[in-house]
N, C-alpha and C positions, 0 to 999 in steps of 0.2 A: 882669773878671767877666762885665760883658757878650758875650764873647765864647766864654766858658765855657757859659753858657747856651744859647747859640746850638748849639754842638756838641754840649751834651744834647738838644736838641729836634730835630736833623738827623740823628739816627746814618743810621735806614734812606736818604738822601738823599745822607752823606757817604759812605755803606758803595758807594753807586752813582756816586759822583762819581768814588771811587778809580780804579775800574775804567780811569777814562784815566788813563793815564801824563802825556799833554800837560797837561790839567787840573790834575793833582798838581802839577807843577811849577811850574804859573802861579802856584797859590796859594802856594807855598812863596818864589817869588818877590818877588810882591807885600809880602808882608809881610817880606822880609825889605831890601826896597827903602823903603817908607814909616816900619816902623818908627825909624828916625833923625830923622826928621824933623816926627813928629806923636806924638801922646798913643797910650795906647793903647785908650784908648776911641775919638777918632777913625779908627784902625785897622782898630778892630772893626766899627767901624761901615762903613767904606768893603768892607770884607772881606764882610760880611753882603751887602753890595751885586753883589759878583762874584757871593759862593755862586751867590745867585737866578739870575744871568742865566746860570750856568752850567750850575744845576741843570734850566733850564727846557730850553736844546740836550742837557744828558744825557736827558733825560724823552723826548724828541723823537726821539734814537736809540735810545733801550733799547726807547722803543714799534715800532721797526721791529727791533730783535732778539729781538724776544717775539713773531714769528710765524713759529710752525711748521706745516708743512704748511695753511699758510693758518687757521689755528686761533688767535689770539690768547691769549695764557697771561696775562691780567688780569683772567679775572674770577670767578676764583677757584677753577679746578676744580685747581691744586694750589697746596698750602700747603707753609710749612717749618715744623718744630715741633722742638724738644731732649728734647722730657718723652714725651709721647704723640700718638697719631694713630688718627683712624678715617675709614675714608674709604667711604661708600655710596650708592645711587642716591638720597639724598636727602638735601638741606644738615639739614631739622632731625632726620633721626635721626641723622647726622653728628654734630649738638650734643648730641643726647642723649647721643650717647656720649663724646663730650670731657668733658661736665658729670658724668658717671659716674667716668673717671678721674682728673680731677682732686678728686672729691670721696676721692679714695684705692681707689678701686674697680679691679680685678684686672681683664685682658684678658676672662675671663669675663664679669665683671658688665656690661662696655659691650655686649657679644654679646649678651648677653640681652634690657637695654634698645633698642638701635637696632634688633635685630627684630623685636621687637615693636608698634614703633614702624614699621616696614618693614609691617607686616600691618596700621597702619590706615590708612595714608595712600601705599599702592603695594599695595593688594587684588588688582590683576590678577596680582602675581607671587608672592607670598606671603603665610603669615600661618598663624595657629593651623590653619587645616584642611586643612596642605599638611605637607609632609617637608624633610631639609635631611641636609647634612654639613658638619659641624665639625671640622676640622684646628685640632689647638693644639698649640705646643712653648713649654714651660717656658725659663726662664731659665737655669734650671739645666743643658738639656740634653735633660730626659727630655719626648718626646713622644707625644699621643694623639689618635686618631682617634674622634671619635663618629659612628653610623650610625643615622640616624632618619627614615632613610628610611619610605615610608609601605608598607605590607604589605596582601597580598592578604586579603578576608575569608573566613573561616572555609568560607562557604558556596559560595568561587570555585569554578570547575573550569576546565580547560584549554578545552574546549568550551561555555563558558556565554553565549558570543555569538552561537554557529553563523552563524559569518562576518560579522557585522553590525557592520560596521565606526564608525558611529554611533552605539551603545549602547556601544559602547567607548570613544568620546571624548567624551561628553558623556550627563548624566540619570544617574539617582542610583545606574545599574551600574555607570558608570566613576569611581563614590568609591572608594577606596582607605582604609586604616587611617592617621587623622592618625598623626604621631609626632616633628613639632617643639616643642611643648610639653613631653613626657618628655623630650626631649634636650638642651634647655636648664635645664631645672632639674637633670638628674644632672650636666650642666657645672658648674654651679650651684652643685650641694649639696659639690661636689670641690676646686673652686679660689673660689669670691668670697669677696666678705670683705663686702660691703654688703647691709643686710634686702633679702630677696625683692619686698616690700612696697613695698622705695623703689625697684628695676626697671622693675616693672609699672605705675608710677604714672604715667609721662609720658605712654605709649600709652593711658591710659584716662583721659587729659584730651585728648588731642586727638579719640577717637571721641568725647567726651561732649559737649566744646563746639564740635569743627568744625574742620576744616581746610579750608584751600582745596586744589581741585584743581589737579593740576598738571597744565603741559602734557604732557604724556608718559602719565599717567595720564587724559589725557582723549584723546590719540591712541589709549590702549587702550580707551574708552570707545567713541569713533566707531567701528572696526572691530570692534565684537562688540555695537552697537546693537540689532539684532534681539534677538541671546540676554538682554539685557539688560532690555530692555520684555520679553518672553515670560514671563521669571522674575518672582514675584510679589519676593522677598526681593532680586534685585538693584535692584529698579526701585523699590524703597520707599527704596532708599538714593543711586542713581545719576540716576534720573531721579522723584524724586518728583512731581513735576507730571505727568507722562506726557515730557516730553522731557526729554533728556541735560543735568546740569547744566555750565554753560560753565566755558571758562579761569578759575580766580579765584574761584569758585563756591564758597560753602562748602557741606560735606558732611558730614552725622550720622549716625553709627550711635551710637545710646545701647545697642543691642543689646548689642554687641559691647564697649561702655563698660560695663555692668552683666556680662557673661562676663568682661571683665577685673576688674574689680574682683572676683569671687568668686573666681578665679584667685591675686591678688594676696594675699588672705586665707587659700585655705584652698590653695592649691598643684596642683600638679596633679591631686590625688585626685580632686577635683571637675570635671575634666574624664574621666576615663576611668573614674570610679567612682560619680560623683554623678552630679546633677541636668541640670548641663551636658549630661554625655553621655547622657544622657537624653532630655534634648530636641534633640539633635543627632541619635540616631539615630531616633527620629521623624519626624524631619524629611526625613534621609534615605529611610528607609521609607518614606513618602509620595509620594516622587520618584521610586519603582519599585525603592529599591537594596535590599542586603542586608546592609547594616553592623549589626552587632548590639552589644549592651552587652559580650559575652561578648569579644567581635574588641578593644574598648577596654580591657577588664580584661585582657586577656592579652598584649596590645603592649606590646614591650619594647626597649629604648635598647640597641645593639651596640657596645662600646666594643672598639676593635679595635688591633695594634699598627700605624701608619702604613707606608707604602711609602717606600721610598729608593733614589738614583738616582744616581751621580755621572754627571756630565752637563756637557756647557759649561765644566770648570771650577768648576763646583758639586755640590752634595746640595743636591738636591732631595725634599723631605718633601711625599708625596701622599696621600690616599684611597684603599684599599682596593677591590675591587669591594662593590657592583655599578655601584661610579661609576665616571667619566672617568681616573680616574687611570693607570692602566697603559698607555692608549693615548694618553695625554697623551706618558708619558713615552716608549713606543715612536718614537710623533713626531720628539721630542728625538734617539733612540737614534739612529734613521735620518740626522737632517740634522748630526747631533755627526760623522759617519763622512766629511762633505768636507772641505775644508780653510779652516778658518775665518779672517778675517769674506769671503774673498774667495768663497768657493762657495754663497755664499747674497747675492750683491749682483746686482743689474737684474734684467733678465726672467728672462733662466737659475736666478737663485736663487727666484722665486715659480714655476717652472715644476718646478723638486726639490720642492718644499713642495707642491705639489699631487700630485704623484704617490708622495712619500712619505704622506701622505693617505690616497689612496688604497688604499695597503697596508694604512695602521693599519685601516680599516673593514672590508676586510675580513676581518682578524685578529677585529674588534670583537665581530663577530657569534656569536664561540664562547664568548664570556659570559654568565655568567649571575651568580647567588646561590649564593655558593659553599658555603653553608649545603642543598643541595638539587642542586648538579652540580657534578661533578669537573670543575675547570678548573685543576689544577694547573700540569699539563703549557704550557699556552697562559697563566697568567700568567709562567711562567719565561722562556719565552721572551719574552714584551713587554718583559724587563728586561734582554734578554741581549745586549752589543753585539754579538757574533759572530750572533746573527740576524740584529739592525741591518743590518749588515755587510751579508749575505746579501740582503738586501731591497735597501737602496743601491744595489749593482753588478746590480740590475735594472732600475734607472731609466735610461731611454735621452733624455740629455738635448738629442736632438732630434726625438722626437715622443711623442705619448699615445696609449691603448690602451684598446679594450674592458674593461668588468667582470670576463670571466673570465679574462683575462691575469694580474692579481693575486691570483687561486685565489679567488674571490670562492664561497663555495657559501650564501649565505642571503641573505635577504632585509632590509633595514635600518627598524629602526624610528626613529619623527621626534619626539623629545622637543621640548617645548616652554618656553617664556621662563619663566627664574624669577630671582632677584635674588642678589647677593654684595655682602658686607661684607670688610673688609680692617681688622686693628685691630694694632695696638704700642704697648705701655704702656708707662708709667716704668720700670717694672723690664725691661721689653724682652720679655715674655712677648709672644707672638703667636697671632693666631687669622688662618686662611681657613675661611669658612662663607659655603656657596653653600646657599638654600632655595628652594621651588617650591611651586605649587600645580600647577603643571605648563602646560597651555593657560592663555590670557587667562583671569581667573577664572575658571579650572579644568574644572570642571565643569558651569559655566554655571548652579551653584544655591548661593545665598545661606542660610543657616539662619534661617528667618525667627524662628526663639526664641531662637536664641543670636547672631546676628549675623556668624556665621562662612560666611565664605567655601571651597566644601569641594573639595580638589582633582581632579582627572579624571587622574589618575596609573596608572590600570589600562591607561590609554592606549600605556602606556609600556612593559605585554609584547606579545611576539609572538603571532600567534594562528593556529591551524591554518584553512587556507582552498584553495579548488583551485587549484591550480599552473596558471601559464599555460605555454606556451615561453617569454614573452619577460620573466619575473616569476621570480626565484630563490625558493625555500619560505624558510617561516618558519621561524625559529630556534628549533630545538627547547628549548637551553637556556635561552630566556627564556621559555618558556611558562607559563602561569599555576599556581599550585596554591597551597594555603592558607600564610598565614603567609610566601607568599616573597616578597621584595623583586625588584621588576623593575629591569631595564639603566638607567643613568642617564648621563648624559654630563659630570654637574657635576664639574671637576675642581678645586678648593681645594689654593691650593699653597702650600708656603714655600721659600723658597730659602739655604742657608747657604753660608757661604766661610769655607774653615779654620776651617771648627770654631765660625762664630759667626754669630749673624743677620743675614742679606743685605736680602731683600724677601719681601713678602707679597704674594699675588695671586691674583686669579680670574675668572671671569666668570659672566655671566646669557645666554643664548641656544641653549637646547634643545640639539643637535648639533652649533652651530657653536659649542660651547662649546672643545671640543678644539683646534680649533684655534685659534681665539683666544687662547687664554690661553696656548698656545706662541709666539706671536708676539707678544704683548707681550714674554717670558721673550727671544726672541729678538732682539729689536728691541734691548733696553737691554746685554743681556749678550755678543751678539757680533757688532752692527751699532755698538755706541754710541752709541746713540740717549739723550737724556735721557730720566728718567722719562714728563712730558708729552707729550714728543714720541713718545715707546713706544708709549704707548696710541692717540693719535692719528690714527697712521700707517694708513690706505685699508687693509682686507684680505680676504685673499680666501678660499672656503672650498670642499671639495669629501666629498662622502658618498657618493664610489663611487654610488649608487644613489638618483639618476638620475646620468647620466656627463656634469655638467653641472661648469662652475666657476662657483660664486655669485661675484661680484665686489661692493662695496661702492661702488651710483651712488644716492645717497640725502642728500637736506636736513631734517635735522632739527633741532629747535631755533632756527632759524636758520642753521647751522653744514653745509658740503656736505663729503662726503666723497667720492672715489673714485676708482677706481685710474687713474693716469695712462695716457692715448692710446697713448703707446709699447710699455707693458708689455702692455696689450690685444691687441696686434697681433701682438707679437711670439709670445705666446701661440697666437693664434688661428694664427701660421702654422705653429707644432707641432702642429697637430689639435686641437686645446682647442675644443669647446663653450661660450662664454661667454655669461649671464645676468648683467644688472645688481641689485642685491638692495638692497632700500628696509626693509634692518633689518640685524641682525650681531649680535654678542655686543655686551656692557655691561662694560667693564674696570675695576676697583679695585686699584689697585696703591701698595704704599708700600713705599720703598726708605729704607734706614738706610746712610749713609753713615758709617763708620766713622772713616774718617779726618781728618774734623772734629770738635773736641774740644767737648762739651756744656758751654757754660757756666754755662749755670742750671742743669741738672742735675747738678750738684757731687758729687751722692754716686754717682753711677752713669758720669755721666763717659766715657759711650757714645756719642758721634755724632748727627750731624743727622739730623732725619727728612724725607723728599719723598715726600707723600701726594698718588696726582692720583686725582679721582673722574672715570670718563668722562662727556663734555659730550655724548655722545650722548642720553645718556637724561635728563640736564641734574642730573645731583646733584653735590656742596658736598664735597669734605672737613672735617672740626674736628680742628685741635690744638692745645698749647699748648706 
């Protein structure tokens, strides 16, 4: 009995003990040597004695096979779960959303809670006064795309900055039309199964009683200090004293407590019909913008049929324009055309990856809102491997080349940092949903009535200005006009294999989103890289314009990333321009392994799940 007990209390301990074959044997020895001669409670007892000292040299080796890329995998930025998984830049909206589906709540309903829950306590990247897109595939098969992204107003025009590049990225011109709020509740209204009510309740307990700031949220705090103090409504919440609250700090917005709870009551009528937007655009208007009541009554949620890709071995399910998707998967198209895993490994393979790169961006540039310019012709092609093709056998894989080598004719616009969620529920439904306010707190203005953080997202079209020689023009099809939605780079992906759910993925990091979230995709699926180790892995990024390669040499969190001396070099002696970059994308990735059979989940009876949240920006995975 005694001994029975002992193996109930050690499973996670003997599950690691297995893994030696030497170990196994000892013990299988041992007992089968003393049993003759002793009780078998003295047995057990001698046996309990091995386990330990065994388990204590397992614990001792497994902590040196638990680092990767110098990253240790203990402390919890990935989980394993049977039932569900969410995985986001922050541990308690992670729980929010585990605590959603195990409460029997749909892929939807965790999407709704963690980001909203994302917009009180991660303000600099999103939240109610920013945009987003929502990739979801059913269980069944049948998948949707929502597009809420944020829209130009009413009274935009192509010319309304006259070149003034400042009034475009910051002050109450560069708001933009929210429209993450509408696009979570028509998720919402289509697939949850739990009150709206019980959503919105976690995010309007932590504005109302206080979160602590986190590191990462206070790294975006120190670098946008000035805009910070200047604004009356961020600094009533950020630095209420007159200086920056610290590490650990707790932080109140009752504002934005008292918006969510009306939210939570009466849905979103009352943000783009009521009182809220009332006092949001007030607010605005005071700021010098031009957001009107008229621009919030008339935003409307794009529910679109998703992009598909076979690719690596997979389908691949992306977002539509005016997002990352298409050059995401061009990306993919391009380096799918070597011969895999061996023409993507050392220097040679990050030196195809950068100049495949290069291609996508400047294909990138002929996008726009496909609602407003004909971009037919140029999404076919993003998806066509015979371009791929055509592209590949331009890359001369010993040296780099100017901008206009790669037909480059525009000018690239510089999205900025916003957040991704990655979720798989019990039933296996899945969501990627990447949101933004756009730059660090957006617009650099707070709604000091409603608490809402408001995005700087107009930042994000092109604008007509004077051509220099040594400056490509701007993109005509991203230029401003009413109701359009500008270029975004957020690419939200899902990945299938024969026909059933593979992994979920995406990232947070303006332009360098694209790539990044191909090189997780790549990392795990034709490097074999583990999950953790996927994301992990130093990477590096390039945007045609400037003709630079960002490389990832940065300590955050504690945790140093960055690309190995060798590959640096090798690089540099292809003509590569290198730059060291003290940021990068934000990775959320969760893989469903199929092949291991769900115990606890008995009726579904689908596979294990490996949720890792990236330890860059320092958030948690939750499952169960």
């Amino acid at each position: 009995m005694l001994l029975q007990q002992t193996e109930l209390k050690q499973v996670p301990s003997m599950s690691r003990l297995q893994k030696s074959t030497g170990q196994q044997q000892m013990f299988h020895s041992l007992h089968q040597i003393l049993s003759p001669y002793m009780s078998s409670v003295v047995v057990s007892v001698l046996l309990w004695h091995v386990i330990a000292v065994l388990l204590v040299s397992n614990l001792a080796f497994a902590s040196s096979l638990e680092e990767t890329n110098g990253h240790p995998k203990h402390k919890g930025e990935v989980i394993y779960a049977h039932n569900g998984a969410v995985a986001t830049d922050d541990r308690r909206c992670s729980r929010i959303g585990k605590d959603v589906l195990r409460e029997g709540g749909h892929a939807v309903d965790a999407a709704v809670a963690s980001s909203l829950c994302l917009g009180v306590v991660s303000p600099a990247s999103s939240g109610l006064g920013g945009g987003a897109f929502l990739l979801l595939r059913l269980n069944n098969g049948v998948a949707k795309a929502f597009d809420m992204r944020e829209t130009a107003p009413a009274l935009a025009s192509k010319d309304m900055y006259a070149g003034n590049t400042t009034l475009k990225a910051k002050g109450g011109l560069s708001v933009a039309v929210p429209g993450e709020l509408a696009g979570l509740h028509e998720a919402w209204k289509q697939h949850g199964k739990l009150p709206w009510k019980r959503l919105v309740k976690p995010a309007e307990i932590l504005a109302r009683r206080g979160f602590k700031v986190s590191p990462y949220l206070h790294k975006q705090m120190e670098e946008t200090e000035s805009d910070i103090l200047e604004d009356k409504g961020l600094r009533s919440i950020f630095a209420p004293n007159g200086k920056l609250l610290k590490i650990g700090g707790i932080c109140y917005n009752k504002k934005l407590a008292k918006t969510l709870r009306t939210i939570s009551e009466s849905g979103p009528k009352a943000f783009y019909e009521g009182l809220i937007g009332l006092n949001l655009v007030k607010d605005v208007q005071n700021a010098g913008g031009i957001l009107s009541m008229k621009d919030l009554k008339s935003y409307t949620v794009k529910q679109k049929e998703p992009i598909s890709n076979d690719v690596l071995g997979l389908k691949l399910l992306g977002m539509p324009p005016p997002s990352g998707g298409h050059p995401m998967m061009l990306l993919l198209n391009i380096l799918d055309q070597y011969k895999l895993p061996s023409g993507l490994s050392g220097a040679l393979g990050f030196h195809r990856e950068i100049e495949a790169l290069k291609h996508v961006f400047a294909v990138r540039m002929n996008l726009g809102d496909p609602d407003f310019v004909n971009i037919t012709g140029v999404l076919s092609d993003m998806l066509s491997h015979r371009f791929a093709n055509v592209l590949k056998n331009d890359i001369n894989d010993n040296k780099t080349f100017g901008p206009s080598h790669y037909g480059s004719r525009w000018n690239q616009i510089h999205d900025h940092g916003t957040s991704h969620l990655s979720i798989i529920d019990p039933e296996r439904n899945a969501i990627s949903m990447t949101s933004t306010v756009n730059a660090y707190f957006g617009s650099k203005i707070l709604s000091p009535s409603t608490g809402i953080v408001l995005n700087n997202e107009m930042d994000d079209f092109s604008m007509p200005r004077n051509v220099t020689k040594d400056v490509p023009p701007p993109a005509p099809a991203n230029f401003i006009m009413p109701g359009k939605r500008p270029l975004s780079s957020m690419s939200p992906t899902i990945a299938l294999k024969d026909g059933k759910l593979k992994a979920v993925v995406g990232a947070s990091g303006g332009a360098f989103i694209i790539g990044g979230t191909a090189e997780v995709l790549l990392n795990h699926f034709v490097k074999g890289m583990d999950p953790f180790s996927s994301v992990t892995a130093p990477r590096v990024y390039h945007q045609l314009l400037p003709n630079v390669v960002n490389y990832e040499n940065w300590t955050t969190l504690g945790e140093h990333f960055e690309l190995p001396a060798d590959i640096r070099e090798a690089l540099k002696s292809k003509g590569h321009v290198l730059k060291g970059l003290a940021g990068g994308t934000i990775c959320q990735f969760i893989v469903l392994d199929n092949s291991v059979p769900s115990r606890q989940n008995k009726g579904i009876g689908n596979g294990k799940l490996v949720a890792v949240s990236d330890p860059r920006k320092g958030g948690f995975p939750a499952g169960f």
